[in-house]
SERO-4910 file (N, C-alpha, C, O; in steps of 0.05 Angstrom, whole numbers):
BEGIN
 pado doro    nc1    nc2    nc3   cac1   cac2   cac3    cc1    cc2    cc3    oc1    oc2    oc3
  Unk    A   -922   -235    790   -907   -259    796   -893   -269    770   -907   -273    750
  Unk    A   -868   -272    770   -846   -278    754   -846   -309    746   -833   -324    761
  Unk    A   -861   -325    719   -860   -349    726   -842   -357    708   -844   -380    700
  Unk    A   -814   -334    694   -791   -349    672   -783   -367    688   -781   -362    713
  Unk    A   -776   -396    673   -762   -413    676   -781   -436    698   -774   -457    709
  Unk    A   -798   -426    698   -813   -449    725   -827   -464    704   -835   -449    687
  Unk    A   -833   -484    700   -846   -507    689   -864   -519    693   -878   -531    676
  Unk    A   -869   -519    722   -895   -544    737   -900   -526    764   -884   -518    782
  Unk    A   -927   -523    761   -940   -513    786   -949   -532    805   -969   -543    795
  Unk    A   -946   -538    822   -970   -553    838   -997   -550    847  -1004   -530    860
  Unk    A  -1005   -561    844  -1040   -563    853  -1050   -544    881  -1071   -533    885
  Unk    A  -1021   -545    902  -1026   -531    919  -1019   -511    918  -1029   -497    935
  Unk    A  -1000   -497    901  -1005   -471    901  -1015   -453    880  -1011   -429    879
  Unk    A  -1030   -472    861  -1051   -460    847  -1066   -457    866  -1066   -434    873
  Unk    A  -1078   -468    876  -1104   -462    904  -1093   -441    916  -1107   -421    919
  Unk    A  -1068   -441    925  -1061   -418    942  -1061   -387    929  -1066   -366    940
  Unk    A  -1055   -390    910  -1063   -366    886  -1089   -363    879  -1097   -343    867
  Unk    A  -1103   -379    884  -1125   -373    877  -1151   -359    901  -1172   -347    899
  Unk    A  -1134   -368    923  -1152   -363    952  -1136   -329    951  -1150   -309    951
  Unk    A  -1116   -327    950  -1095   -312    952  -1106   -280    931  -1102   -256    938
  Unk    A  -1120   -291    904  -1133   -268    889  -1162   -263    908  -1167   -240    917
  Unk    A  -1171   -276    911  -1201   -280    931  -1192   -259    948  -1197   -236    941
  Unk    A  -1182   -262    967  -1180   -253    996  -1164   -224    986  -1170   -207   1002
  Unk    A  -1145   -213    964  -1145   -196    963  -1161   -172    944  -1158   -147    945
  Unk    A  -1182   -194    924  -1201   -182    914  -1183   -168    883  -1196   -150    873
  Unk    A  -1162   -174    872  -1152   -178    851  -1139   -193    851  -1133   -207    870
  Unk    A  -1128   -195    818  -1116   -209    799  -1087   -210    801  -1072   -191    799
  Unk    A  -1081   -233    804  -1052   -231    805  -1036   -232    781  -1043   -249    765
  Unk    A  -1021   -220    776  -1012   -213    742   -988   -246    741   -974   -255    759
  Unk    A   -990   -253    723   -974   -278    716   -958   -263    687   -967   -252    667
  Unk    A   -927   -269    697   -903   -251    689   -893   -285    669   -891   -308    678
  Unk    A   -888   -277    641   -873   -298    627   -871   -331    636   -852   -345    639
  Unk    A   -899   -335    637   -909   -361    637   -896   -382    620   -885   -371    600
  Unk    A   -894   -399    620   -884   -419    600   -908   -440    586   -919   -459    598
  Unk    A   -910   -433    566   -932   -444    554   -938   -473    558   -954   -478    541
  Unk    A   -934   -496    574   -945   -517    591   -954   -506    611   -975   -519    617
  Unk    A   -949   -484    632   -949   -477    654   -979   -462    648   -999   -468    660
  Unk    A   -977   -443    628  -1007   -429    626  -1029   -451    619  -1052   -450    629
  Unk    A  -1023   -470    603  -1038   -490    589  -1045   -499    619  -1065   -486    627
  Unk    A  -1035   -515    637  -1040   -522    664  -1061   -501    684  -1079   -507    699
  Unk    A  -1052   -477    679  -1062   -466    698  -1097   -464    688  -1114   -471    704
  Unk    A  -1104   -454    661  -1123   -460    656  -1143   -482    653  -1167   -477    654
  Unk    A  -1134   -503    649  -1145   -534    650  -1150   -538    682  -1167   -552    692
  Unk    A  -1134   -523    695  -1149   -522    729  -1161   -500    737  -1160   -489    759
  Unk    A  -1181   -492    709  -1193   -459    720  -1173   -436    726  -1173   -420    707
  Unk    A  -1158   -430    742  -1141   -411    747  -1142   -393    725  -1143   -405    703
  Unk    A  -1142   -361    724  -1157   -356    754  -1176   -367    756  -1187   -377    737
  Unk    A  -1186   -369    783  -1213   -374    792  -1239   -349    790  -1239   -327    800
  Unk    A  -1256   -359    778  -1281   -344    770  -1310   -346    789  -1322   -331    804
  Unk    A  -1314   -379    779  -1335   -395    788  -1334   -425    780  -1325   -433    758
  Unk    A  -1343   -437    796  -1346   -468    796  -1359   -478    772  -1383   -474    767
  Unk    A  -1339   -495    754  -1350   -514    730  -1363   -530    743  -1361   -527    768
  Unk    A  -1380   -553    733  -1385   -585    741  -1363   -600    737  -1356   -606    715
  Unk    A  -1351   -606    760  -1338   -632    766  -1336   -649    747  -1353   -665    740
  Unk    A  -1308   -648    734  -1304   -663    716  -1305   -703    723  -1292   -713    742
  Unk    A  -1321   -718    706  -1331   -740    716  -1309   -760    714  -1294   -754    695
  Unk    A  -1302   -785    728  -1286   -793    728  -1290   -808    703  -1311   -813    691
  Unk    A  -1255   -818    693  -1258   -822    670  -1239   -855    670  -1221   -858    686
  Unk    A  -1247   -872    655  -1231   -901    657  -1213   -903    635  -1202   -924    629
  Unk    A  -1210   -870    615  -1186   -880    591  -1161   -872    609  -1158   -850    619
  Unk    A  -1140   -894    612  -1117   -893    621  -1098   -865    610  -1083   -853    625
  Unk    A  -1101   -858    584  -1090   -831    582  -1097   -810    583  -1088   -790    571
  Unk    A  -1116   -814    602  -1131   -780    611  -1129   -782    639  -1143   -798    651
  Unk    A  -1111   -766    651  -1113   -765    687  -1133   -751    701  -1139   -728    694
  Unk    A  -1142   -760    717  -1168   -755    730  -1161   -720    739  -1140   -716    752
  Unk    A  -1173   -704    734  -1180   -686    743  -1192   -662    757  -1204   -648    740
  Unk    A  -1194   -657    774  -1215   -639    782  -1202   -615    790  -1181   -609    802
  Unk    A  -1226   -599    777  -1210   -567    771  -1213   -559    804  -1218   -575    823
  Unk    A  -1206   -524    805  -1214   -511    817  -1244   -507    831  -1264   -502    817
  Unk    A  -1247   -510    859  -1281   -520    861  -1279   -511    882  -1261   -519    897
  Unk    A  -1298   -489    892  -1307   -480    917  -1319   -490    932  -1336   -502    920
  Unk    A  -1322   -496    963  -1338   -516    977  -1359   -489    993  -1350   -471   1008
  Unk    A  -1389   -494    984  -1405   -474    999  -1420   -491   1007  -1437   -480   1021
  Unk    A  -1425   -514   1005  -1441   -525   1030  -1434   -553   1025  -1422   -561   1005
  Unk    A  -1444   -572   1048  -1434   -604   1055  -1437   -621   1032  -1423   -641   1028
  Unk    A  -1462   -610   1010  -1465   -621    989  -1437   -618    974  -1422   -637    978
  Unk    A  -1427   -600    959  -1406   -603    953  -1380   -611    959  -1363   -613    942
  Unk    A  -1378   -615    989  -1354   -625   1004  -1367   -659    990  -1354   -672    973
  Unk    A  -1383   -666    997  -1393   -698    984  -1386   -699    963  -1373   -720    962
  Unk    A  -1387   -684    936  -1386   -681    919  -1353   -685    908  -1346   -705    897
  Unk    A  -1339   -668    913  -1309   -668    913  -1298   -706    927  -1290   -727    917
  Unk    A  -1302   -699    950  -1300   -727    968  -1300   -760    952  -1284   -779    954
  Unk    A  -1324   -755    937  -1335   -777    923  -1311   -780    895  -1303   -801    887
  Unk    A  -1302   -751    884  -1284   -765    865  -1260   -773    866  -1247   -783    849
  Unk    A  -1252   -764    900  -1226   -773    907  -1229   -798    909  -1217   -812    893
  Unk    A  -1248   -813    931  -1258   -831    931  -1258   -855    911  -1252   -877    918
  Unk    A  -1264   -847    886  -1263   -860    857  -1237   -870    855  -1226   -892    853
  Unk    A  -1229   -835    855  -1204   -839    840  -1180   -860    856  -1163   -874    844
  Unk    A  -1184   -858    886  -1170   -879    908  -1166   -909    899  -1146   -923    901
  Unk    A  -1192   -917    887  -1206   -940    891  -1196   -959    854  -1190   -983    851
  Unk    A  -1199   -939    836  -1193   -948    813  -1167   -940    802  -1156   -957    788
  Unk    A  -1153   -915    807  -1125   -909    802  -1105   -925    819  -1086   -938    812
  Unk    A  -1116   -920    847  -1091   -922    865  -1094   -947    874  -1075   -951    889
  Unk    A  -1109   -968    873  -1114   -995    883  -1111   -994    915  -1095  -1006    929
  Unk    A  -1133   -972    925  -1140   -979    956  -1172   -993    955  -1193   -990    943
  Unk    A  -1163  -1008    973  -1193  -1023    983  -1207  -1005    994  -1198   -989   1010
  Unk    A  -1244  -1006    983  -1262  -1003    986  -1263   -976   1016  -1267   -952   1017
  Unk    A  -1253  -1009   1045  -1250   -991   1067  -1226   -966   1075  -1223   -949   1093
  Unk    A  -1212   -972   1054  -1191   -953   1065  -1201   -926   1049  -1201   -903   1058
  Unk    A  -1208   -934   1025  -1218   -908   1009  -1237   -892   1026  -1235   -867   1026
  Unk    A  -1256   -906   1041  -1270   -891   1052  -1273   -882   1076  -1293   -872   1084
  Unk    A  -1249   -887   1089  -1229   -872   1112  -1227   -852   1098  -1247   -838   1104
  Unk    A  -1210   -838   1076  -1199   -819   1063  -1233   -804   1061  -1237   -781   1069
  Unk    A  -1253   -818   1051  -1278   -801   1047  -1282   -783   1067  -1283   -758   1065
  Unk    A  -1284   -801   1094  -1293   -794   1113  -1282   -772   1116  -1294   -751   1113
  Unk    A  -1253   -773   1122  -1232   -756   1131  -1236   -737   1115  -1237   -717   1130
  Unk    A  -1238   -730   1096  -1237   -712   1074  -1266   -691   1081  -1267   -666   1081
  Unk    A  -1290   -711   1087  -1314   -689   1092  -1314   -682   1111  -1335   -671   1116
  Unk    A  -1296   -681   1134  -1301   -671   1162  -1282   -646   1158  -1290   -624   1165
  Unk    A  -1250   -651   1143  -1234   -631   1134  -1252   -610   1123  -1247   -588   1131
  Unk    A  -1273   -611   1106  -1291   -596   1090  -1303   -580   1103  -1302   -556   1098
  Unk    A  -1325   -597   1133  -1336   -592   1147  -1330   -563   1165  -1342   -542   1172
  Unk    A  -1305   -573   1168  -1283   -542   1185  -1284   -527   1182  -1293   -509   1196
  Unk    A  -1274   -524   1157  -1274   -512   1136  -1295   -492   1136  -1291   -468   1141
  Unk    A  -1330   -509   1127  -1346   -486   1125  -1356   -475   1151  -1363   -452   1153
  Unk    A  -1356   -493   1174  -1366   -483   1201  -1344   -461   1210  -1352   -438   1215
  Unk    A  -1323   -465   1212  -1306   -439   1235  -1295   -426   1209  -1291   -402   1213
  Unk    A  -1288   -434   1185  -1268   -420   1171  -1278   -382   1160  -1267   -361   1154
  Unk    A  -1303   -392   1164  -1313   -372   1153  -1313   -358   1119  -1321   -337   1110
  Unk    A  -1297   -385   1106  -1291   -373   1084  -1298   -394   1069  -1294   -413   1084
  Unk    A  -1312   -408   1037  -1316   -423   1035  -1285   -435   1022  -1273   -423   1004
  Unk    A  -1273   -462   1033  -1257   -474   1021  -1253   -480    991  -1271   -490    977
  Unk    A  -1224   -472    980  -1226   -479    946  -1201   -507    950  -1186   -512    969
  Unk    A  -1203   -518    932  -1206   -555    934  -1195   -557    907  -1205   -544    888
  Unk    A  -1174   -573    904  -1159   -574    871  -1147   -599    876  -1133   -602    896
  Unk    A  -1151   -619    859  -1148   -652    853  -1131   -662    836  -1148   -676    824
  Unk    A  -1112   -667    824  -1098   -692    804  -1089   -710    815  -1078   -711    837
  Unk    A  -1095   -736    791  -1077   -763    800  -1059   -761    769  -1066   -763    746
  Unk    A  -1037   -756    780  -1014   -756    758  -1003   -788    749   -991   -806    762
  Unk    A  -1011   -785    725  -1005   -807    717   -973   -830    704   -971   -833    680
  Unk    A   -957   -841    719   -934   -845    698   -933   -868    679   -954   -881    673
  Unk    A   -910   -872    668   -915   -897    644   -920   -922    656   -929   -941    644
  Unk    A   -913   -923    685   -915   -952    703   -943   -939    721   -940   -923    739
  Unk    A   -966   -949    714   -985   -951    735   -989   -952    760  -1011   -947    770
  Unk    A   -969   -959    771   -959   -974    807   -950   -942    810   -949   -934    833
  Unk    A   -943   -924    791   -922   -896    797   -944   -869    802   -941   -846    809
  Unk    A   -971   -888    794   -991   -861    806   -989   -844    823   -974   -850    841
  Unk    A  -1003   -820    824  -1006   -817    855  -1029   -786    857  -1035   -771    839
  Unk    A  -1038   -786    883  -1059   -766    879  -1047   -744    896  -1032   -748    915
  Unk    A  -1056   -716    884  -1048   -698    904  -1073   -679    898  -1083   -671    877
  Unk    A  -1078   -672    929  -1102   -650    931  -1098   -628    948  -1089   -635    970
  Unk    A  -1100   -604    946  -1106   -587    964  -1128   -575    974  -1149   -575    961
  Unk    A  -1124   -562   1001  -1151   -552   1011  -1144   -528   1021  -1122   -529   1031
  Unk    A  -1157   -500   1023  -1144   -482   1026  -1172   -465   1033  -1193   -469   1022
  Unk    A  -1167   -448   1050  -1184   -423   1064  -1171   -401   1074  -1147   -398   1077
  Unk    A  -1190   -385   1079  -1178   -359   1090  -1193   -344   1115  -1199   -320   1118
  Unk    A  -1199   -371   1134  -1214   -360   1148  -1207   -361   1180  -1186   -350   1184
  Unk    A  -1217   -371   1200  -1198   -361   1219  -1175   -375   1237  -1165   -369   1259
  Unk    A  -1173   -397   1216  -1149   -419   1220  -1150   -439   1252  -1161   -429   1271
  Unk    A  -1137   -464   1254  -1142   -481   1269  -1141   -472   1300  -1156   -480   1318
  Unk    A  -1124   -457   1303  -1122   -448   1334  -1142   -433   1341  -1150   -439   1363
  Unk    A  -1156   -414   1330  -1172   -403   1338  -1204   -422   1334  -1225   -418   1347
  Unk    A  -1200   -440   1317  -1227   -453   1325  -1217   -473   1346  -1230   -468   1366
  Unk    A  -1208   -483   1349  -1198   -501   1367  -1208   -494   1406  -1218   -508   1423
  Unk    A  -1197   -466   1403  -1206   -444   1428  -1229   -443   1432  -1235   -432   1453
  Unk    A  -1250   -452   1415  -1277   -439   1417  -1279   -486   1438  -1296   -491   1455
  Unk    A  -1268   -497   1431  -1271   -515   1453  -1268   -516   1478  -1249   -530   1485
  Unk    A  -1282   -505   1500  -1271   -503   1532  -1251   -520   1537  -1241   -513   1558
  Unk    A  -1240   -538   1528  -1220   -571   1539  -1195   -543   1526  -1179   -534   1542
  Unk    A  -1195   -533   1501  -1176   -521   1494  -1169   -496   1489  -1155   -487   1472
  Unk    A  -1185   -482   1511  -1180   -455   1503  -1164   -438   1521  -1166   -414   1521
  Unk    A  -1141   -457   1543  -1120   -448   1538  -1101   -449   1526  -1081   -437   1534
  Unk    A  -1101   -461   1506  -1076   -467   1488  -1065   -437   1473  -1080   -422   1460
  Unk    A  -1040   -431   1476  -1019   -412   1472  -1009   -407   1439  -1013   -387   1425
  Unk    A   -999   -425   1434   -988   -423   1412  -1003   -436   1388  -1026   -444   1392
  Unk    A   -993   -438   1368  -1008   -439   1341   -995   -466   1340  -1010   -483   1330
  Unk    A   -974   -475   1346   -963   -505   1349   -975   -522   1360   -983   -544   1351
  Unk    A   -976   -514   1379   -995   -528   1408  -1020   -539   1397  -1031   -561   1402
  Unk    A  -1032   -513   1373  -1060   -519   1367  -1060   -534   1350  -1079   -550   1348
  Unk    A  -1040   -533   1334  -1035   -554   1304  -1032   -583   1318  -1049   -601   1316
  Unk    A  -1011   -585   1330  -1008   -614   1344  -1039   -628   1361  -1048   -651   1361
  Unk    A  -1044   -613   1370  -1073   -621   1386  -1089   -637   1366  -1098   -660   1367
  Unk    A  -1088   -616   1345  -1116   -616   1324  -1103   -654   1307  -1118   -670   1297
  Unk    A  -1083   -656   1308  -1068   -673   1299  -1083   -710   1314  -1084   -733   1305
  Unk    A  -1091   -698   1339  -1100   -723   1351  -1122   -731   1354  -1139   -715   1361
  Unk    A  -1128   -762   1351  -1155   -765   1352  -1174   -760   1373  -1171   -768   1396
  Unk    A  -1198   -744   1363  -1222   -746   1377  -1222   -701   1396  -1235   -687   1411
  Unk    A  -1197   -698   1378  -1195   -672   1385  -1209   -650   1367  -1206   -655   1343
  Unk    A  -1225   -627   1373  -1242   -615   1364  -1239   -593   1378  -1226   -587   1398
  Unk    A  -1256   -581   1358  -1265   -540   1371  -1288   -555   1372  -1296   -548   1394
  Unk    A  -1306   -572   1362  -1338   -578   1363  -1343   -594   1388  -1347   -618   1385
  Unk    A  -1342   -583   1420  -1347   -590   1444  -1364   -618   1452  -1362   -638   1467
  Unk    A  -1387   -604   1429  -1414   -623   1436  -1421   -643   1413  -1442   -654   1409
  Unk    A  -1397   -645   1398  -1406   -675   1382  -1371   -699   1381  -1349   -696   1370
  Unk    A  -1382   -717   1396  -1359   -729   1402  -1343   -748   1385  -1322   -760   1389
  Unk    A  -1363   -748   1358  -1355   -759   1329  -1338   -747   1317  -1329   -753   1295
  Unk    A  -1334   -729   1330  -1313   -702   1306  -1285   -703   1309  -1281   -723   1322
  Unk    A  -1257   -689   1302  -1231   -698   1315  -1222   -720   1297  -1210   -736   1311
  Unk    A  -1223   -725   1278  -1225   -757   1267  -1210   -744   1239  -1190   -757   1232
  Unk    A  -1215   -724   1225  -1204   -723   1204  -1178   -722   1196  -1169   -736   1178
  Unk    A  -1160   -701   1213  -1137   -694   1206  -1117   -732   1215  -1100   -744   1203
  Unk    A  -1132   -737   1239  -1113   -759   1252  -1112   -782   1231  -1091   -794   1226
  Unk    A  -1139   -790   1217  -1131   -811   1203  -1124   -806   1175  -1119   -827   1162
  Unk    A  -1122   -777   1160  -1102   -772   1148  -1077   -767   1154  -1066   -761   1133
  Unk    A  -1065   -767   1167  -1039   -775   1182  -1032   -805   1183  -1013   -816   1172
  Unk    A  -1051   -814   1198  -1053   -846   1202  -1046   -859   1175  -1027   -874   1176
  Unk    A  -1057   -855   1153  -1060   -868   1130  -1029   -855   1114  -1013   -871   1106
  Unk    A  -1025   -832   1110   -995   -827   1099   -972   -840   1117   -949   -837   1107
  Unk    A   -972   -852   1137   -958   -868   1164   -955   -902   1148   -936   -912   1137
  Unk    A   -974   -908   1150   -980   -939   1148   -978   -936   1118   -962   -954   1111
  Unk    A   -984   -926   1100   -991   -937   1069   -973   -919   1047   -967   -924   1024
  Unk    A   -968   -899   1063   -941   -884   1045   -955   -856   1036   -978   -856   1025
  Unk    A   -948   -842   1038   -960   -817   1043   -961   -788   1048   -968   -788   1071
  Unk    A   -959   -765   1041   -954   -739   1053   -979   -723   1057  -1001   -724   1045
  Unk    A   -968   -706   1077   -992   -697   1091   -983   -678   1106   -973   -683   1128
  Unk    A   -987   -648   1093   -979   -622   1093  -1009   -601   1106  -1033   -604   1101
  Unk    A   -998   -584   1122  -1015   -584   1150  -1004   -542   1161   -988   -535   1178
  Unk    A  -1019   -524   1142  -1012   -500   1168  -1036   -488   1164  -1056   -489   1149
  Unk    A  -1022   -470   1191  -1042   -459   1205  -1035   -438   1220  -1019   -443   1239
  Unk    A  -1043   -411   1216  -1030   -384   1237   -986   -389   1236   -973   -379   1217
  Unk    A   -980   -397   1245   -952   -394   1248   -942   -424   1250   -919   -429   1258
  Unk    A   -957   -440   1242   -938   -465   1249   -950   -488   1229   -974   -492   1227
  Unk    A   -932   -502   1217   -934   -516   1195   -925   -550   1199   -905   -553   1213
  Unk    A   -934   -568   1191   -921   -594   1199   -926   -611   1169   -939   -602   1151
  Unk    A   -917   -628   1168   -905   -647   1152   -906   -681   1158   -889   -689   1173
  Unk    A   -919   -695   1149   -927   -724   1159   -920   -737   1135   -934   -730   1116
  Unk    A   -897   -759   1128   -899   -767   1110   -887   -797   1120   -883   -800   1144
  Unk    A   -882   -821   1103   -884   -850   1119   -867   -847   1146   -874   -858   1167
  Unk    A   -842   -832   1144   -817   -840   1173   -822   -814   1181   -806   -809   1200
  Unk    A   -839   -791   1175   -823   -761   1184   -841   -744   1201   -864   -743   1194
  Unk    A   -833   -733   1219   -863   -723   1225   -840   -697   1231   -821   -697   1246
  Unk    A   -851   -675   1212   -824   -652   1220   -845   -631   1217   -865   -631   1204
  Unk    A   -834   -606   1237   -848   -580   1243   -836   -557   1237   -812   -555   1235
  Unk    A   -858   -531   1231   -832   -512   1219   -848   -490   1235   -871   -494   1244
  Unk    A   -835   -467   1237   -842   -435   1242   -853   -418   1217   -836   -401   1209
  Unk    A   -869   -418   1207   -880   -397   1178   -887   -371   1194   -889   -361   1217
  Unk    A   -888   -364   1163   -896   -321   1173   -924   -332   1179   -930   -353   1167
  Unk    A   -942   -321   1195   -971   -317   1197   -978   -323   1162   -965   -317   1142
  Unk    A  -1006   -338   1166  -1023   -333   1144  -1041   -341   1155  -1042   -355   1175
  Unk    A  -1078   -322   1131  -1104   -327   1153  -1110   -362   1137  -1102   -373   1117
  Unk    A  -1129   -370   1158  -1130   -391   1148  -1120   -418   1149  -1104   -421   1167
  Unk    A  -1125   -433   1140  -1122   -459   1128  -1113   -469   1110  -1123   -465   1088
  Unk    A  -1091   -486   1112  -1070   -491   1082  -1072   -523   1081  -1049   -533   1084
  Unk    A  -1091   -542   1076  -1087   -566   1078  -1072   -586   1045  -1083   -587   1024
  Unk    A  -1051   -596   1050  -1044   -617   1015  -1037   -651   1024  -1023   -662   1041
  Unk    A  -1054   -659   1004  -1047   -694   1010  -1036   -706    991  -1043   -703    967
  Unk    A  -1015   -725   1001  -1009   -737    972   -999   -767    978   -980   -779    988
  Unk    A  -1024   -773    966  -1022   -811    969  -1011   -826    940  -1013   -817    917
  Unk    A   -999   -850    949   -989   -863    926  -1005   -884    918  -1028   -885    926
  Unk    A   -993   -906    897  -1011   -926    894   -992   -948    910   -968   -953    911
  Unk    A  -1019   -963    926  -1017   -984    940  -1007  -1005    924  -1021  -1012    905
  Unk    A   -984  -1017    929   -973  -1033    919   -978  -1062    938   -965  -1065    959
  Unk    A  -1001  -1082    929  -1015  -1099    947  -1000  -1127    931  -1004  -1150    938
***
């Protein structure tokens, strides 16, 4: 991969490169990097090896909260990750208490998916980028797997296992109280009120799955056709609440 002249990677497709070496079991060669860009890629682990400890949240204003590269192999660690978004919501971005922990919620059930149908353990990559105006914060995370993506768990729900297309399944999965998990009626809750919350509070919220990709951001709710990929491609990106 050719990176002359590119400058800034995003968080989500460092994850995606990094699920991307996983699933094909090498190394992806990085072609004329630009020395911020390598500096970046390593400060977020990349490549991916194995899981550091969770870098702890930090209150000096010139250090942006970070959390590297982090594999999710069981609920403990989806908590774990969860909790520093959480933080970071609550003291960077000036969301109240309850709304932060909407995003918690939402965030460990996304996790949850993840390890129950995905079959693959989810890798998880965090910054709140910081600008010279504080109000200009903003957080962006990705979530990413390679396992057997929303439509097909979705199917394993009798209510949905005629659903056809990979759209059909994305949009479903989109609404509340909708699940592949039949027999727990708490579930369905994650994706909708991350949507919900990039709607009302300002927000994006990037969404594929098998062939079909969507886009939620405050006015837009727009859909696209992608090539197949296995898996799960989840990215959020909240601002600071201006109260």
């Amino acid at each position: 991969m050719d990176l002359a002249g590119v400058h800034f990677i995003d968080p989500y497709v460092i994850a995606g490169l990094a699920m991307a070496e996983l699933s094909l079991e090498r190394s992806i060669v990085l072609l004329h990097p630009e020395a911020p860009v390598l500096s970046y890629l390593r400060r977020m682990n990349f490549p991916y090896r194995e899981n550091r400890t969770p870098t702890q949240p930090t209150q000096d204003e010139e250090s942006p909260i970070l959390l590297e590269l982090f594999r999710i192999h069981s609920r403990a660690d989806g908590d774990t990750v969860a909790r520093q978004v959480l933080h970071s919501l609550q003291q960077r971005l000036g969301y109240t208490a309850k709304l932060a922990h909407t995003v918690f919620d939402a965030l460990s059930e996304a996790f949850q998916n993840s390890l129950e149908h995905g079959g693959w353990a989810p890798l998880v990559i965090m910054q709140v980028f910081r600008r010279q105006d504080p109000l200009h914060q903003r957080l962006v995370l990705a979530v990413v797997d390679a396992g057997v993506g929303i439509p097909h768990s979705l199917r394993q729900n009798p209510a949905y296992s005629e659903v056809r297309t990979d759209r059909q399944a994305l949009q479903l999965a989109l609404k509340q109280g909708v699940s592949g998990v039949a027999t727990d009626p708490t579930r369905g809750q994650g994706l909708w009120h991350l949507q919900q919350i990039c709607q009302r509070y300002g927000g994006r919220l990037t969404v594929r799955s098998g062939t079909a990709q969507v886009f939620r951001g405050p006015d837009k709710l727009l859909w696209f056709q992608t090539p197949p990929i296995p898996g799960t491609q989840l990215r959020l990106e909240l601002f600071h609440l201006h109260q």
